[in-house]
Every structure is written in structure tokens, then in C-alpha cells.
C-alpha positions as CSV (number, residue, x, y, z in Angstrom):
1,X,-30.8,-31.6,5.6
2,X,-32.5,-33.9,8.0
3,X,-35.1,-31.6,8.2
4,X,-36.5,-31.8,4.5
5,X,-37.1,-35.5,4.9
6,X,-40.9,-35.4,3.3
7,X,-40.7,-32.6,1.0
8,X,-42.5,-32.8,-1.9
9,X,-42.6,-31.1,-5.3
10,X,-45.2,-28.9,-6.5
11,X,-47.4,-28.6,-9.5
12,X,-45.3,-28.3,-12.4
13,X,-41.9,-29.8,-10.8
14,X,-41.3,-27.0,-9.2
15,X,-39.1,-27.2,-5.7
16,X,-37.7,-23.9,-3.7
17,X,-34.3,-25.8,-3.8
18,X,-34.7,-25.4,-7.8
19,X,-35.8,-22.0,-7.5
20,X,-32.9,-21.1,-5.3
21,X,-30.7,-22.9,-7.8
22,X,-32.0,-20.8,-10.4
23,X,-31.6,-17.7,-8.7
24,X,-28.4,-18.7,-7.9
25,X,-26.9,-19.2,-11.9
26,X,-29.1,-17.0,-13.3
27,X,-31.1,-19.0,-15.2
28,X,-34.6,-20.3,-14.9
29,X,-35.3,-23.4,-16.7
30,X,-33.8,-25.1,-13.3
31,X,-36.6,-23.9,-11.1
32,X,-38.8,-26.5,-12.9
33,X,-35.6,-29.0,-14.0
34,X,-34.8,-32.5,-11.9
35,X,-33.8,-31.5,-9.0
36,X,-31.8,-34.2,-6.7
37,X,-28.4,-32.6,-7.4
38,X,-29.4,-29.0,-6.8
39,X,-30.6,-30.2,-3.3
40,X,-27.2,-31.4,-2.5
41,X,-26.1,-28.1,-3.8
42,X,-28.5,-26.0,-1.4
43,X,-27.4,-28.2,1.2
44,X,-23.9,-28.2,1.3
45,X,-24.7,-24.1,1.1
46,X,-26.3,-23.9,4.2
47,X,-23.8,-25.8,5.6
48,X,-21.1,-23.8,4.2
49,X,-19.2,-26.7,2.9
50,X,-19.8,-25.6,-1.2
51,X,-16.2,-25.7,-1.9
52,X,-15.7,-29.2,-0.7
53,X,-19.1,-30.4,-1.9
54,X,-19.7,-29.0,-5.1
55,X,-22.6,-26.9,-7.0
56,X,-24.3,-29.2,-9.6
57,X,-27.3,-29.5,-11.3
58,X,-26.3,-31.8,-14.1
59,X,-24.7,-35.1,-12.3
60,X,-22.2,-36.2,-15.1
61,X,-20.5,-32.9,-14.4
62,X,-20.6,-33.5,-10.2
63,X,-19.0,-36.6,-11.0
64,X,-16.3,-35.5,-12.9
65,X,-15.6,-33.0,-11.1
66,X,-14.8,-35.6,-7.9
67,X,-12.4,-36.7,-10.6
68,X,-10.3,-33.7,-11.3
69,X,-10.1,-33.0,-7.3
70,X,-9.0,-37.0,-6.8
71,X,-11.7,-37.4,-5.0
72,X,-13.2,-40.4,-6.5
73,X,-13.6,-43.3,-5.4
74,X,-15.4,-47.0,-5.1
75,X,-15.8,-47.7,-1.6
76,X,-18.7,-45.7,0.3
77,X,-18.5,-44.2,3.4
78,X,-21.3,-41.7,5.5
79,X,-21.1,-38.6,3.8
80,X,-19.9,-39.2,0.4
81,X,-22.3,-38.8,-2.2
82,X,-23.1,-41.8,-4.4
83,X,-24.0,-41.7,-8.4
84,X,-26.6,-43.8,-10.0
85,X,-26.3,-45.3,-13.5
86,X,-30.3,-47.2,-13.4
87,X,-28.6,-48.9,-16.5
88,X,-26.1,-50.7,-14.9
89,X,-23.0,-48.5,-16.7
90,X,-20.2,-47.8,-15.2
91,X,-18.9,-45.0,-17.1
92,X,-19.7,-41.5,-15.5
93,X,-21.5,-40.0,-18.4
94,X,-24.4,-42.2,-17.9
95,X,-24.9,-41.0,-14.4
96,X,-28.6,-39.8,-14.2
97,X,-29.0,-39.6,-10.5
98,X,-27.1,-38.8,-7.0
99,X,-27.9,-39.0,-3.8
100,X,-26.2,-38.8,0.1
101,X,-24.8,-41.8,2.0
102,X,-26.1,-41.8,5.7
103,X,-24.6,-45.1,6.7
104,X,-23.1,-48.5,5.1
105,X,-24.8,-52.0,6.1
106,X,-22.7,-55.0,4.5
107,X,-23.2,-54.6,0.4
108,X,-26.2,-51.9,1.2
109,X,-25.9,-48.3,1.9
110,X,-28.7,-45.8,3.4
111,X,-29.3,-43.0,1.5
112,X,-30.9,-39.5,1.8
113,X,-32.2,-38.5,-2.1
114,X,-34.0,-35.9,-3.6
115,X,-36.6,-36.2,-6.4
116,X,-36.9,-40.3,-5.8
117,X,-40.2,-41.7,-6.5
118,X,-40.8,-38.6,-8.8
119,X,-41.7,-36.0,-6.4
120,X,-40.2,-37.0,-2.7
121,X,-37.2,-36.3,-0.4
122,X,-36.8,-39.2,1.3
123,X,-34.7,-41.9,2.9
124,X,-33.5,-44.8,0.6
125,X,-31.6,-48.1,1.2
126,X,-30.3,-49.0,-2.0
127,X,-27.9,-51.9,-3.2
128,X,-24.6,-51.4,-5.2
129,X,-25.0,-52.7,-8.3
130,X,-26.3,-49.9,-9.6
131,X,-23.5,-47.4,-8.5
132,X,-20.7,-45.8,-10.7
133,X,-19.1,-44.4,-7.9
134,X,-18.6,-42.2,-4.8
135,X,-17.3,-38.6,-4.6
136,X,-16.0,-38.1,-1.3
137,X,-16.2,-34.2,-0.1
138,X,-13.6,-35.1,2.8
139,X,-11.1,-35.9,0.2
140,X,-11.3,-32.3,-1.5
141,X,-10.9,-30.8,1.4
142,X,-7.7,-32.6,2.2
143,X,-6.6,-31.9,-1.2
144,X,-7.3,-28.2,-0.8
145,X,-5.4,-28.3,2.7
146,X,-2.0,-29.5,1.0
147,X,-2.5,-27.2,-1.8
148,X,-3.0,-24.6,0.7
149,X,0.4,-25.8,2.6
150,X,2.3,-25.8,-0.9
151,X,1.0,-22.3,-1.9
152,X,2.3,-20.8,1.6
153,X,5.9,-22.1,1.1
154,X,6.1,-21.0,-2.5
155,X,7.7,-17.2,-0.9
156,X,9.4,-18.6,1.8
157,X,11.4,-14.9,1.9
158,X,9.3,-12.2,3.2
159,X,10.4,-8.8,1.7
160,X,11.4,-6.2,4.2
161,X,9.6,-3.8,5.2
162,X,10.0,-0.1,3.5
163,X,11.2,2.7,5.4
164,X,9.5,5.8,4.3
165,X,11.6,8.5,3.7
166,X,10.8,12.3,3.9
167,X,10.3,14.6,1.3
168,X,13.0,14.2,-1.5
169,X,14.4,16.7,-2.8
170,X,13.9,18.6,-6.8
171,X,17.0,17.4,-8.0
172,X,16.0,13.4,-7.4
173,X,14.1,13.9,-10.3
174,X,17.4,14.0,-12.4
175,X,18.1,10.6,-11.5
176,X,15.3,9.0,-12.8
177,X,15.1,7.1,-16.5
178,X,12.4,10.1,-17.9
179,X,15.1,12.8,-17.4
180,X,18.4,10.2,-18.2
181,X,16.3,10.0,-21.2
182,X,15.3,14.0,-22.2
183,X,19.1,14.1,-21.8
184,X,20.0,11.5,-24.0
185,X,17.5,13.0,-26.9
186,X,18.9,16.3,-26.1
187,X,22.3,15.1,-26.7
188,X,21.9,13.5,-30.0
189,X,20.1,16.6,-31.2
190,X,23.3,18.7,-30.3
191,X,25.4,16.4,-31.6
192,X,23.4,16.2,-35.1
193,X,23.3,19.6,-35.6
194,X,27.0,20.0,-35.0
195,X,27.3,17.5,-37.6
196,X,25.0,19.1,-40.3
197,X,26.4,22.1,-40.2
198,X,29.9,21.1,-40.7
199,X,29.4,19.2,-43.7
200,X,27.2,22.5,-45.2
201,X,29.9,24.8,-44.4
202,X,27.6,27.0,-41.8
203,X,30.5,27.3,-39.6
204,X,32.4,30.6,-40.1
205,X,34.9,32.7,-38.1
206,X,33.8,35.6,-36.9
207,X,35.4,39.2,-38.3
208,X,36.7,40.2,-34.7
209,X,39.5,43.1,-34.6
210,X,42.2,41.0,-34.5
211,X,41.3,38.8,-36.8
212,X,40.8,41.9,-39.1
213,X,43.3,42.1,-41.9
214,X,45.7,45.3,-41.4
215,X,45.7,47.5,-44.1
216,X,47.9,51.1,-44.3
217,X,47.6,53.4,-42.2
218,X,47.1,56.8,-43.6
219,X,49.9,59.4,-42.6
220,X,48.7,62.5,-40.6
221,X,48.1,65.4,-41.9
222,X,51.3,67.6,-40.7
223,X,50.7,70.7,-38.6
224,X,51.6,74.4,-39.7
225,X,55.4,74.6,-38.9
226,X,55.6,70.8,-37.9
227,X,57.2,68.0,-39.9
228,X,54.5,65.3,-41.4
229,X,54.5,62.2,-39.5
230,X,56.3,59.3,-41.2
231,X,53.4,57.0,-42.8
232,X,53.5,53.1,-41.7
233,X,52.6,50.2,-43.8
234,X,51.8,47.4,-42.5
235,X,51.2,43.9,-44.5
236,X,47.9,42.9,-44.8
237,X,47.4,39.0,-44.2
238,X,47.5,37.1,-47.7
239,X,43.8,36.4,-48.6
240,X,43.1,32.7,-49.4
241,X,43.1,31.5,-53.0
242,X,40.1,31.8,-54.9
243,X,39.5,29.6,-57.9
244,X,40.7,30.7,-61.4
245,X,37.4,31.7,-62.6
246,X,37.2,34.3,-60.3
247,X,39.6,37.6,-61.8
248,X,41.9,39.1,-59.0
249,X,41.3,43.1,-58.7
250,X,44.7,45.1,-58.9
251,X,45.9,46.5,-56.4
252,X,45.0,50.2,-55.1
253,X,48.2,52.5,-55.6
254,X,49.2,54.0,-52.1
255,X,48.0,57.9,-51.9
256,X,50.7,60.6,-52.4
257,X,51.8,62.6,-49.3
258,X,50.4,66.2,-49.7
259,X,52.8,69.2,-50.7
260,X,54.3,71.0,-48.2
261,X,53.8,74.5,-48.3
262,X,56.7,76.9,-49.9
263,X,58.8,78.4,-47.3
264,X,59.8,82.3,-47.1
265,X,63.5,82.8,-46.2
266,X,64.1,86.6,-44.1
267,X,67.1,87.9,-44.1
268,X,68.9,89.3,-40.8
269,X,70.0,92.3,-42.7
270,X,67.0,92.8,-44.2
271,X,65.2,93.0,-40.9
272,X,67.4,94.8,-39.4
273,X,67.2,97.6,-41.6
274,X,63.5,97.7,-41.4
275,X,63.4,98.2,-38.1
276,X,66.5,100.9,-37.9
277,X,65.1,102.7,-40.4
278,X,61.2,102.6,-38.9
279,X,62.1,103.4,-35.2
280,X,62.7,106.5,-33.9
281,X,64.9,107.5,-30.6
282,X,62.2,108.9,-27.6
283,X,64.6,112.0,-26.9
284,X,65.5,112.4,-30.6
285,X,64.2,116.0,-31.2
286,X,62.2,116.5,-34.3
């Protein structure tokens, strides 16, 4: 900082601390704007301190923004950064100038300022009447310290370590909510059709063999010589009751057992007789 003690603006009002400033927000009406505040910007950049310090180029907002980081305060000290009001206010928003305290002498402080006497960087000693206030940089820093303490004690539990484990195996994936789930939908889609078809009447019993209903048997046919088999009946199951629209067929009348054929009696005599009469002795001579 020392070392830009006798810079002086160029043609125009521009400054390479306003053209860095520029660069820096993206914006290039500061490379020609007032530029004592973004000094004390490019400063505290080069000397990493930014975060304590502040980037400003408007010196209202600097101020209040020692403020918010209780920072502020009336008493000067080397290094704080004092803000002007060259009307004599003492309300921040009439701030119009900043510069740095190098020292304190009694009721006078020794300043470094930029863009004083319209176009220098140069050393000041200035009284304190005109002073709103002070921003003190060390104070944010503190600040930022305890908040830093506070923020590491807010997971005073570290979490253990996970143990990797090896490959799992398929069936882990039944445990987890997607397929808990596919079952539960599969379920209630069972269950529903059970349902549905119950109250349509869809559910039927199936005509297996012994769910038949027995009917007669037919008697077989009886062989040549043999007595007919005797024919068996058994009940058929009582159908269910069908409404009294409906008109119940009769009954199919049992078929009649087949003739038997007529038998021809032979007499013992008669066969006899036939055969004596027929047969001849083999030493009967002719």
C-alpha cells in the first residue's frame, strides 16, 4: 500500500485500481468512477485480507457493512478505516469518502487516502470532526473466528465410519421398499380380482368324474347260453332348483331288457332213437 504513495489519476479519472475493480464485478463504469474505496478494496486483495476488509466501491455500503459484522465503532486505532461525512453528518448514508488510519496523535489521526485532492494517493492528517465512524477489520475477523468455533461444535458426534461389505447377494433386492412395494400392488390386484369375480358369479366348479352325476347303467348284453347280467340303477344326485319359469323335462323311461331267445327242449328218447336207428354195428354183416 505504502508503495502507491504519489499515484496519480489519469486523463479521464481513470486509475488501474478502478480498472481492476471493474474487471473484478464485471462492470465498467467503475474504471472511470471515484475511486478511494476501490483502492482499499485492491489493497486489502493483495494482502489477502478481503474477507476481513471488505470489497467496496460505494462507501455507505462499506460502512454498513462494518455494521452487520459489529465491527463499528467510534474510537480509531492504526488500521481501521475511517469514513468521512465533509458535511458534518453523522448518519452513515452521508458517507462520501474513506480512507486508512496509519496512526492516532491526540484528537488527530494520520491517514493514507486515495482520490484526495482530486487526483492523488497521498498521506493525510485529518481532525475528527468530520468522522462518522471507524470500521475496524480486526474486529471481523474475531467475529469470524467465534463463528468458526460455534460452527465446529454444532456435530459434536462424528458418524462412524462404514464398513464396506462384499458383493450382496440377488435376493437383497427383495428387501428393499421398490420390491415391498411391487408386492403390495401385486397383492391388491389378486385380492381385487378375487373379489370381482365373486360378486359376478365367474366362479364355477369344475365337471370332474366324481363330481359327475351317476346316471343308470345299461345292462349287458347277455351271451349265447349265458344269463343277462342284472342291470343297476343308481340315483343320480338331485339337480338344484331352477326358477318356475323354467318347465322341468319328464323323465326318460328306463329301456326294456332285450328278449331272450326261445329255447328248444330234446328229448332223451328222442335222441336216443336217432342214433340207434342211424348207427350200424362194424361186424354186422350186410
Amino acid at each position: 500500500m505504502r508503495q502507491e504513495l504519489g499515484y496519480k489519476e489519469k486523463n479521464g479519472q481513470f486509475t488501474k485500481f478502478g480498472h481492476w475493480y471493474a474487471d473484478r464485478v464485471q462492470d465498467t463504469q467503475y474504471r472511470n468512477g471515484p475511486w478511494c474505496d476501490m483502492f482499499i478494496a485492491w489493497a486489502a486483495d493483495k494482502a489477502d485480507l478481503s474477507q476481513y476488509v471488505g470489497e467496496f466501491a460505494w462507501t455507505p455500503s462499506h460502512a454498513a457493512w462494518f455494521m452487520k459484522q459489529g465491527a463499528w465503532t467510534q474510537k480509531p486505532e492504526p488500521g481501521a478505516l475511517v469514513f468521512f461525512d465533509w458535511k458534518g453528518g453523522k448518519s452513515y448514508k452521508g458517507i462520501d469518502h474513506v480512507g486508512i488510519v496509519e496512526k492516532v496523535s491526540g484528537k488527530k489521526i494520520h491517514t493514507i487516502e486515495a482520490n484526495v485532492d482530486r487526483i492523488w494517493l497521498k498521506r493525510k492528517t485529518r481532525e475528527t470532526d468530520k468522522v462518522v465512524g471507524y470500521g475496524i477489520p480486526r474486529l471481523v475477523k474475531a467475529s469470524a473466528d467465534k463463528l468458526g468455533e460455534i460452527r465446529s461444535t454444532e456435530r459434536p458426534f462424528v458418524p462412524a465410519p462404514r464398513v464396506e461389505t462384499g458383493r450382496g447377494s440377488p435376493l437383497d433386492v427383495l428387501g428393499t421398499p421398490p420390491a415391498l412395494l411391487t408386492a403390495m400392488v401385486l397383492m391388491t390386484v389378486v385380492l381385487s380380482l378375487r373379489i370381482t369375480g365373486r360378486r359376478r358369479g365367474t366362479h364355477r366348479r369344475l365337471a370332474l368324474p366324481w363330481n359327475a352325476p351317476t346316471t343308470e347303467r345299461e345292462a349287458a348284453p347277455a351271451r349265447d347260453g349265458a344269463p343277462a347280467r342284472e342291470r343297476v340303477t343308481v340315483p343320480a344326485k338331485p339337480a338344484p332348483a331352477k326358477p318356475a319359469e323354467h318347465v322341468q323335462a319328464k323323465p326318460r323311461p328306463a329301456p326294456a331288457p332285450a328278449a331272450r331267445p326261445p329255447r328248444t327242449r330234446v328229448t332223451a328218447s328222442a335222441a336216443t332213437r336217432h342214433s340207434t336207428s342211424t348207427r350200424r354195428k362194424p361186424y354186422e354183416p350186410d
